[in-house]
C-alpha positions as CSV (number, residue, x, y, z in Angstrom):
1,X,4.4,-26.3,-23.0
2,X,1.4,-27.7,-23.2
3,X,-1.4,-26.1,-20.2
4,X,-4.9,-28.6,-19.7
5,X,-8.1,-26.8,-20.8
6,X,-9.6,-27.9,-16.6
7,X,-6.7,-25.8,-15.6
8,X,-7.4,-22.7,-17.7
9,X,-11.3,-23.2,-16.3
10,X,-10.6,-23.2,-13.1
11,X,-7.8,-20.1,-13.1
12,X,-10.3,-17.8,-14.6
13,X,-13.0,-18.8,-12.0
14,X,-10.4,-18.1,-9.3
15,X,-9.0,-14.6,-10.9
16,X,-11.9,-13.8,-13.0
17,X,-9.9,-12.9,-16.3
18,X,-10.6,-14.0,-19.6
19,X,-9.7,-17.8,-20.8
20,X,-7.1,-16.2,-22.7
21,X,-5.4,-14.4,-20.3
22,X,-5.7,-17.1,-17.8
23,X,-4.4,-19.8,-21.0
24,X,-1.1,-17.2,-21.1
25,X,-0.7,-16.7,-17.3
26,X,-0.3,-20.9,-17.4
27,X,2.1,-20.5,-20.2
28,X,4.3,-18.0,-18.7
29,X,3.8,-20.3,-15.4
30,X,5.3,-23.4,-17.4
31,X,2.2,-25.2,-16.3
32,X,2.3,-24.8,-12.6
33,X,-0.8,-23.7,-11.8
34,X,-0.4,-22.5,-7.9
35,X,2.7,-20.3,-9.5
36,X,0.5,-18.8,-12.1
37,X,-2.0,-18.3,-9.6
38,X,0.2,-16.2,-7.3
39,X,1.2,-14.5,-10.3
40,X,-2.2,-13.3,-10.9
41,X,-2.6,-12.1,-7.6
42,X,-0.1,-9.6,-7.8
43,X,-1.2,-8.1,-10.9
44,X,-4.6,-8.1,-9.0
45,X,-3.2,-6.2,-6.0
46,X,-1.8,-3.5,-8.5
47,X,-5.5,-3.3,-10.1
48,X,-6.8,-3.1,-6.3
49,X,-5.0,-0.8,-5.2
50,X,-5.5,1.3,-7.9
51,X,-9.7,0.8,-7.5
52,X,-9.3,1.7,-3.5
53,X,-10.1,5.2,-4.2
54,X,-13.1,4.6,-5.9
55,X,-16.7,5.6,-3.7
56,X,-17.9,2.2,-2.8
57,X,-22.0,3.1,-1.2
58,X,-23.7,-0.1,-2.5
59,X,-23.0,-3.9,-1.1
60,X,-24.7,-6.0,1.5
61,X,-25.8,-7.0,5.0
62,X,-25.0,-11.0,5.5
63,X,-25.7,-12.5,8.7
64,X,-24.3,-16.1,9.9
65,X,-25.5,-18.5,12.9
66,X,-23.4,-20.8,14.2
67,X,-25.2,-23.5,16.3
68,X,-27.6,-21.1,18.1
69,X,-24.4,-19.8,19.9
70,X,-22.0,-17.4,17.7
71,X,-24.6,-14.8,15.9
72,X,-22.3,-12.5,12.9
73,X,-23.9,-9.6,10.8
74,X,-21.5,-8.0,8.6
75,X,-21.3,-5.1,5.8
76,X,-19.8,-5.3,2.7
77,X,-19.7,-2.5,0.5
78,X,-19.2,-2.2,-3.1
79,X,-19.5,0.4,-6.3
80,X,-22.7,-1.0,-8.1
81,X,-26.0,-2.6,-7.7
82,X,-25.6,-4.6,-10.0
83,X,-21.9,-6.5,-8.7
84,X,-24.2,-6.4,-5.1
85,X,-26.8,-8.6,-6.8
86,X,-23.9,-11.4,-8.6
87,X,-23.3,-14.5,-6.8
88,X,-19.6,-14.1,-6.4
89,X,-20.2,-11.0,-4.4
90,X,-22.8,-12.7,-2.4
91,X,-20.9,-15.5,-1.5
92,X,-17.6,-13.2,-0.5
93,X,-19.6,-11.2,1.8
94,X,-20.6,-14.8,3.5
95,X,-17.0,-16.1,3.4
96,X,-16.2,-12.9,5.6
97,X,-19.5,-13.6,8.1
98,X,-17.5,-17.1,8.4
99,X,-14.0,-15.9,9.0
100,X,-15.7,-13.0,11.9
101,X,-17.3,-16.0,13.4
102,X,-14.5,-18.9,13.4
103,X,-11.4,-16.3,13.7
104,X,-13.6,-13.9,16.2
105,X,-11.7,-10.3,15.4
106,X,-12.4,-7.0,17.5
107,X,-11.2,-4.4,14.2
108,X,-11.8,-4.4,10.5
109,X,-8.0,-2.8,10.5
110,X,-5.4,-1.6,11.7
111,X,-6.7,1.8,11.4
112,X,-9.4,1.2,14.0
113,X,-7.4,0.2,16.5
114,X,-7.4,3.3,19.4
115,X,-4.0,5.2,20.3
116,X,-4.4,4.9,23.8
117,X,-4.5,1.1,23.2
118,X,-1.6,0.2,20.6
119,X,0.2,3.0,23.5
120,X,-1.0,0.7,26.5
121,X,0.0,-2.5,24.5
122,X,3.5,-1.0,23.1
123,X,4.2,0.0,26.7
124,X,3.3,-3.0,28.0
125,X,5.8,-5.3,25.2
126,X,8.9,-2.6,25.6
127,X,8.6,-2.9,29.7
128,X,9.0,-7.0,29.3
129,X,11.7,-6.8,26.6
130,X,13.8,-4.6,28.7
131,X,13.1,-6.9,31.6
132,X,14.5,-9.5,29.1
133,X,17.6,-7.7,28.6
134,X,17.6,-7.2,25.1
135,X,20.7,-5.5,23.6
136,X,19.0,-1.4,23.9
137,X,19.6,-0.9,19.8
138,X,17.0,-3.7,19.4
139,X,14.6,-2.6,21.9
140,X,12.2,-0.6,19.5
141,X,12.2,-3.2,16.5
142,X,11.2,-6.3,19.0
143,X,8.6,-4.3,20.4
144,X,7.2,-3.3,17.0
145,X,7.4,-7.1,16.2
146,X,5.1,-7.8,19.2
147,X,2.6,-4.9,19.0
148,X,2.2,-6.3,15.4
149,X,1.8,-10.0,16.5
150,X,-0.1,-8.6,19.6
151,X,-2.8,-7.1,17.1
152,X,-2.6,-10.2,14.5
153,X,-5.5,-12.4,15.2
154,X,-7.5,-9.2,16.7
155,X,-7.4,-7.4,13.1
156,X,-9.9,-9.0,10.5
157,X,-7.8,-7.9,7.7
158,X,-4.5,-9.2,9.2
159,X,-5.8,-12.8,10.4
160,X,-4.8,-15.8,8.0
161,X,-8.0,-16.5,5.7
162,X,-10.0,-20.0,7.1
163,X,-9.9,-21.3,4.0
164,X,-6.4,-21.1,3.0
165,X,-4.0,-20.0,5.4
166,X,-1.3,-18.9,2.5
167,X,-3.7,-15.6,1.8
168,X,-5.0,-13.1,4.8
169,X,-8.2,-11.8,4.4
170,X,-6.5,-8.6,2.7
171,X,-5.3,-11.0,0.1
172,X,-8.9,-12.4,-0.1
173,X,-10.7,-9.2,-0.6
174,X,-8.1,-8.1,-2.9
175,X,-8.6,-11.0,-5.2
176,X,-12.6,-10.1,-5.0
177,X,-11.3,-6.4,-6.1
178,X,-9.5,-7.9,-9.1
179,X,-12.2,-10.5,-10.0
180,X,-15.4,-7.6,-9.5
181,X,-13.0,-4.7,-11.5
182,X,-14.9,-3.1,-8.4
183,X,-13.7,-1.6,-5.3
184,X,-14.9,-3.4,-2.3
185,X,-15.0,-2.5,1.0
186,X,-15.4,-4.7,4.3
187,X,-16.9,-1.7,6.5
188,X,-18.3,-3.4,9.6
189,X,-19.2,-6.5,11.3
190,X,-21.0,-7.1,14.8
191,X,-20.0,-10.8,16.5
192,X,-22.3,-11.9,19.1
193,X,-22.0,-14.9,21.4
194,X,-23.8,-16.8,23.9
195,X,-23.2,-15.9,27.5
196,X,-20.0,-13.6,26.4
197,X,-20.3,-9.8,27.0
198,X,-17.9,-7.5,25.6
């Protein structure tokens, strides 16, 4: 089947592979381009994952305003000055100052959350379910349903991504993994708005 040269273009922007690996991708996707894109993906998770144990000391510090009232600074961090200085890295870092301002998060991950609060909040969803009267063998899978829900929109890497709501912003960074070959790291961000303390 015959795949359009536009569509080749534009799915080695997205991925960053080569025009013929993008060409075969479309191929393999019968021409459906979303389908070969998803495709691509998961090969890209396999070569981010494998890239997450990498060092990563080099990146940048992006700030964002929004309308004099939502202030974001953010660190990004990657393996190489030189992938630091490219445009597509540059503009990732921003794309995350956005989603930390629009999608306000308190953790970069789950891993940051503290004990005492994912205890405080599992107590808190296993005292309503049994007030529901869920059957007892279900009990402990609900809760974990709502400590994970609970902790959705308040974990950065977890929230849908602004710009397309089919990826999460793990999904994002892990297509910028596969696109840099580098491993990238999202390793702080500070929100700040008008007349709201923490």
């Amino acid at each position: 089947m015959g795949v359009s040269i536009d569509d080749i273009k534009k799915l080695k922007e997205l991925s960053g592979i080569g025009l013929t690996d993008a060409k075969v991708a479309l191929v393999e996707a019968n021409g459906d381009f979303d389908k070969a894109l998803e495709a691509l993906r998961k090969k890209g998770v396999t070569k981010a994952e494998k890239k997450g144990d990498r060092e990563a000391r080099e990146g940048l510090v992006d700030g964002y305003i929004h309308g004099g009232r939502i202030g974001v600074i953010v660190e990004v961090n990657c393996e190489t000055d030189f992938v630091a200085r490219t445009d597509g890295f540059k503009s990732f870092v921003h794309e995350i100052a956005l989603q930390v301002a629009s999608m306000a998060p308190i953790y970069v991950s789950e891993a940051e959350i503290p004990a005492d609060e994912l205890e405080r909040v599992r107590a808190e969803c296993k005292e309503r379910t049994l007030a529901e009267g869920k059957p007892a063998a279900m009990i402990d899978k609900i809760v974990e349903g709502q400590v994970k829900k609970h902790f959705a929109e308040k974990v950065l890497l977890n929230q849908e991504y602004i710009k397309n709501e089919k990826q999460t912003v793990q999904d994002f960074l892990k297509e910028n993994i596969a696109k840099t070959g580098e491993n990238l790291i999202i390793r702080q961000f500070k929100r700040i708005e008008l007349g709201v303390s923490e």
